[in-house]
C-alpha positions as CSV (number, residue, x, y, z in Angstrom):
1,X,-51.8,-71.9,15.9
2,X,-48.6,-72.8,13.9
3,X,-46.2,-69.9,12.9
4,X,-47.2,-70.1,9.3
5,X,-50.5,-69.3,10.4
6,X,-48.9,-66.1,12.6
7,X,-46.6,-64.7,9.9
8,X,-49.3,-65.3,6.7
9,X,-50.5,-62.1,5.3
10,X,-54.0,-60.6,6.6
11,X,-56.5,-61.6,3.3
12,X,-57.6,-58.1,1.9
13,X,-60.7,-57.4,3.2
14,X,-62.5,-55.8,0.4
15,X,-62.6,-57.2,-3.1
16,X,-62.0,-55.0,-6.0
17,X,-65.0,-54.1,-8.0
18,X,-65.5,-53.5,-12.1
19,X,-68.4,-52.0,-13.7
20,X,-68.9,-51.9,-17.5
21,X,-72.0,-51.5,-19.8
22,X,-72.8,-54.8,-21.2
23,X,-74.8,-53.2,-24.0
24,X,-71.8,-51.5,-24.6
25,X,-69.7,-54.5,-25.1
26,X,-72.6,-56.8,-27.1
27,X,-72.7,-52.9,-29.6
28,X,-69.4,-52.8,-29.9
29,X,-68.1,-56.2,-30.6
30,X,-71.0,-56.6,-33.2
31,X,-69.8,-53.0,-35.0
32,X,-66.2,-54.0,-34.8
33,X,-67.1,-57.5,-37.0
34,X,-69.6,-55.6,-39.4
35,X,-66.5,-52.8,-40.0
36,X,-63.9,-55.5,-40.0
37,X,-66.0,-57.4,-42.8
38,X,-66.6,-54.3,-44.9
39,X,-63.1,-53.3,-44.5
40,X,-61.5,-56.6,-45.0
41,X,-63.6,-57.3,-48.0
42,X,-62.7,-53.6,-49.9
43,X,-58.9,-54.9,-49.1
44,X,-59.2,-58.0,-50.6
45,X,-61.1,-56.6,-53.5
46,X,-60.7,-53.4,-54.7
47,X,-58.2,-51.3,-56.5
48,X,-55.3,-49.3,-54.8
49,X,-56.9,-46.5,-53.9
50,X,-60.0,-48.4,-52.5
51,X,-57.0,-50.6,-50.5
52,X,-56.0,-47.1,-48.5
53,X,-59.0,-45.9,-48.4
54,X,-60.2,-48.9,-46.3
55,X,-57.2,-49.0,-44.7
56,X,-57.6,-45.6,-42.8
57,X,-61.5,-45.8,-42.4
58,X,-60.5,-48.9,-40.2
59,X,-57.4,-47.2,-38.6
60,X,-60.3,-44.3,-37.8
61,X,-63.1,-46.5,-37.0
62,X,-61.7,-49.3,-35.2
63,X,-60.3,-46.7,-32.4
64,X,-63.5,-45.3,-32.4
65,X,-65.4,-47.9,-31.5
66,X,-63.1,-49.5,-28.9
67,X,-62.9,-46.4,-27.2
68,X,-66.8,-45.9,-26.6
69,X,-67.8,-48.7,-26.4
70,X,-65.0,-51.6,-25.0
71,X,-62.9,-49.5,-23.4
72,X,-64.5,-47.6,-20.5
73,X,-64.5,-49.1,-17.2
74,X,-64.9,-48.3,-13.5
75,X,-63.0,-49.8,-11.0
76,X,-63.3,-49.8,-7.3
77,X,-60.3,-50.9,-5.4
78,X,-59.7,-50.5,-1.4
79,X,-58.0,-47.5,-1.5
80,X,-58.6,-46.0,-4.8
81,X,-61.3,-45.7,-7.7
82,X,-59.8,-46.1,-11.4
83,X,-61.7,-44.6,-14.1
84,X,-61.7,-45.2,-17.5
85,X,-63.1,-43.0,-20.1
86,X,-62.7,-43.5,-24.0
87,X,-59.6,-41.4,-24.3
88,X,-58.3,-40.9,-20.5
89,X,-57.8,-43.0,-17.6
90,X,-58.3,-41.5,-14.3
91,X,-56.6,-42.5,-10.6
92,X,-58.6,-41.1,-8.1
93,X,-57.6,-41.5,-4.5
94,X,-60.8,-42.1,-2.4
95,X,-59.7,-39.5,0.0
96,X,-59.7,-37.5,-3.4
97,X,-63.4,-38.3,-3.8
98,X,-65.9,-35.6,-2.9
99,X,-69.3,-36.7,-4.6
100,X,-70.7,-39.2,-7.0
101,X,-74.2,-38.4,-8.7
102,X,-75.8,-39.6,-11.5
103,X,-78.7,-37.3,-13.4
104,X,-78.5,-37.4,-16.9
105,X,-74.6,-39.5,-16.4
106,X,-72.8,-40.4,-14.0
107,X,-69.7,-38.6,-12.6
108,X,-67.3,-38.0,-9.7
109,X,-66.5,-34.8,-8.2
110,X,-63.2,-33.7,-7.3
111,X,-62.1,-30.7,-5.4
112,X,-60.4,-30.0,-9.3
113,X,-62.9,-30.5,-10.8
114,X,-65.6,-33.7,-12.2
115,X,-64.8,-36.4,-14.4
116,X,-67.6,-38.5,-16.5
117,X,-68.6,-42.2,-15.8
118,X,-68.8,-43.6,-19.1
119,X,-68.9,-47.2,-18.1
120,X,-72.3,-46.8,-15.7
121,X,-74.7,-45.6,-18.4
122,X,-78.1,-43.5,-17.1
123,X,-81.1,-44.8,-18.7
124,X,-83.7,-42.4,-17.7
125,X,-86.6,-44.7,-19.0
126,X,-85.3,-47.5,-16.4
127,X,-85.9,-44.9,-13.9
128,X,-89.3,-44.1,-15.4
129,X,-90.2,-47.5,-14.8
130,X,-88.9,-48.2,-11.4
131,X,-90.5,-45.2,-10.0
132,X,-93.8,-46.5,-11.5
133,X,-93.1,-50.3,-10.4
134,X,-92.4,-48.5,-7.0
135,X,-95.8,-46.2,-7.3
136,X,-98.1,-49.6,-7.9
137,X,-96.6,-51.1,-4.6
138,X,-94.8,-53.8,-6.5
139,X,-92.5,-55.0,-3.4
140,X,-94.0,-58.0,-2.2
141,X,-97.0,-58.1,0.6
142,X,-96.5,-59.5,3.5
143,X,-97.4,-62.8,4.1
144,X,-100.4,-64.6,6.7
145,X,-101.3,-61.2,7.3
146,X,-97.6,-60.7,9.4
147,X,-96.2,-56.9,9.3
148,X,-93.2,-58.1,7.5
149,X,-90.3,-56.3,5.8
150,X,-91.6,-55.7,2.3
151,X,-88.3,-55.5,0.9
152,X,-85.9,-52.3,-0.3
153,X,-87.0,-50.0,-2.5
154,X,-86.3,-50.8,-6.2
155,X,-83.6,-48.7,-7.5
156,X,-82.4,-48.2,-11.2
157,X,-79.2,-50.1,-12.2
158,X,-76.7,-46.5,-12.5
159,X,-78.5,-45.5,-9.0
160,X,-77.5,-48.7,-7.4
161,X,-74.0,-48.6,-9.1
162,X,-73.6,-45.4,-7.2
163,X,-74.7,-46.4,-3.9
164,X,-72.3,-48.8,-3.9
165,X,-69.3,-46.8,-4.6
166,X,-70.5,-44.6,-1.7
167,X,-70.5,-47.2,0.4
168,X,-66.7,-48.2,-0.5
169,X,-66.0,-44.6,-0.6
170,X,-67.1,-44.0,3.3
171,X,-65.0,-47.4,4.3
172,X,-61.9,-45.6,2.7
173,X,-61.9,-42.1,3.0
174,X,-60.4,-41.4,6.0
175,X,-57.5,-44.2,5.3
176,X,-54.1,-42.7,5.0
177,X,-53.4,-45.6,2.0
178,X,-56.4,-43.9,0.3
179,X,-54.6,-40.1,0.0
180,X,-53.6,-38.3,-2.8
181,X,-53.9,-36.7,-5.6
182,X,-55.5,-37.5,-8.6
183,X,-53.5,-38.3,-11.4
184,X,-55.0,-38.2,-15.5
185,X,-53.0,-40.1,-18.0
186,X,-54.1,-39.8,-21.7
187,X,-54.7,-43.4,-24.0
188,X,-52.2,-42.7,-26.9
189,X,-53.1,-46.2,-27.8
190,X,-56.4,-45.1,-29.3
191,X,-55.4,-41.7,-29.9
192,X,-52.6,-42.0,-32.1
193,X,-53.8,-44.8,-35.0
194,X,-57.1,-42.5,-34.7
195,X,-55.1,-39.7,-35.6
196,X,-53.4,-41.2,-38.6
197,X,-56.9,-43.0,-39.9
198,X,-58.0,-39.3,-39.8
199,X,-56.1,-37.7,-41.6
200,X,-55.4,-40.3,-44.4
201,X,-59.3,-40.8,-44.9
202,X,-59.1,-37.0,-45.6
203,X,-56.3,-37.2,-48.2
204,X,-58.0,-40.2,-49.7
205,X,-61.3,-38.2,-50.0
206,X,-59.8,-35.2,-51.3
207,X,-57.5,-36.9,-53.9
């Protein structure tokens, strides 16, 4: 073994993970071009006041629609989980981390509290229909008449999401890098251009 081999840096040994909503993304990106077209048009087009009143339906909408739907995003990292919610970001220490459960959304629990998984969606009709896929036996049969493994049980895409974070949650719990507190940081980013498009679109209508 040479001594770069002895002095290089141990490879991380878990890769960090991101989870989004892919309907989401395809929804959002196509409501962003319809109001961009609409808007862009009415500025091109029409009179003054139609020119600001465009101008603050897309400072309103535009935020809007990044926030649900591009924005939000979960993040498993080694030592912490980094979620992103239309309007917050949250760090949360996997020491932090008491529970994650998903019935009608998913979320994280805290001892402060719980904070909503935007970006892992719970489609109760996928459930629906893997319980049912599940109930007609739809693993596969063994083979030649062998007792083989007939595979894992089929879980719904949120359900699996969640195992998984458990999983990384139990590898870093009891890691000292993965202490601390959780710390909330609001996205002025989208709040603030939000904020204005608000209240000029209400000027604009009331004028």
């Amino acid at each position: 073994m040479t001594s770069q081999d002895r002095t290089s840096p141990p490879q991380q040994q878990y890769a960090e993970r991101s989870y989004r909503s892919p309907a989401a993304l395809v929804g959002g990106a196509l409501l962003l071009l319809l109001g961009l077209w609409l808007g862009g048009d009415a500025l091109l087009r029409g009179d003054a006041h139609t020119k600001l009143t465009a101008l603050f339906a897309l400072l309103l909408g535009v935020p809007l629609v990044v926030a649900f739907t591009l924005r939000p995003l979960v993040r498993a990292g080694e030592d912490r989980l980094t979620v992103r919610n239309p309007f917050r970001t949250i760090t949360l220490p996997w020491g932090a981390v008491e529970d994650l459960r998903a019935a009608f959304s998913a979320e994280v629990f805290t001892s402060g509290g719980k904070y909503q998984l935007w970006a892992i969606p719970v489609s109760l009709r996928q459930r629906k229909k893997v319980s049912r896929q599940a109930a007609r036996g739809s693993a596969p049969r063994p083979r030649f008449g062998l007792d083989a493994d007939a595979g894992p049980v089929p879980r719904a895409m949120a359900d699996q999401t969640l195992d998984e974070l458990r999983e990384i949650k139990e590898r870093a719990t009891h890691r000292e890098s993965a202490q601390g507190e959780p710390a909330v940081r609001w996205s002025y980013a989208v709040l603030a251009p939000l904020v204005v498009g608000a209240v000029g679109l209400a000027v604009m209508v009331a004028v």
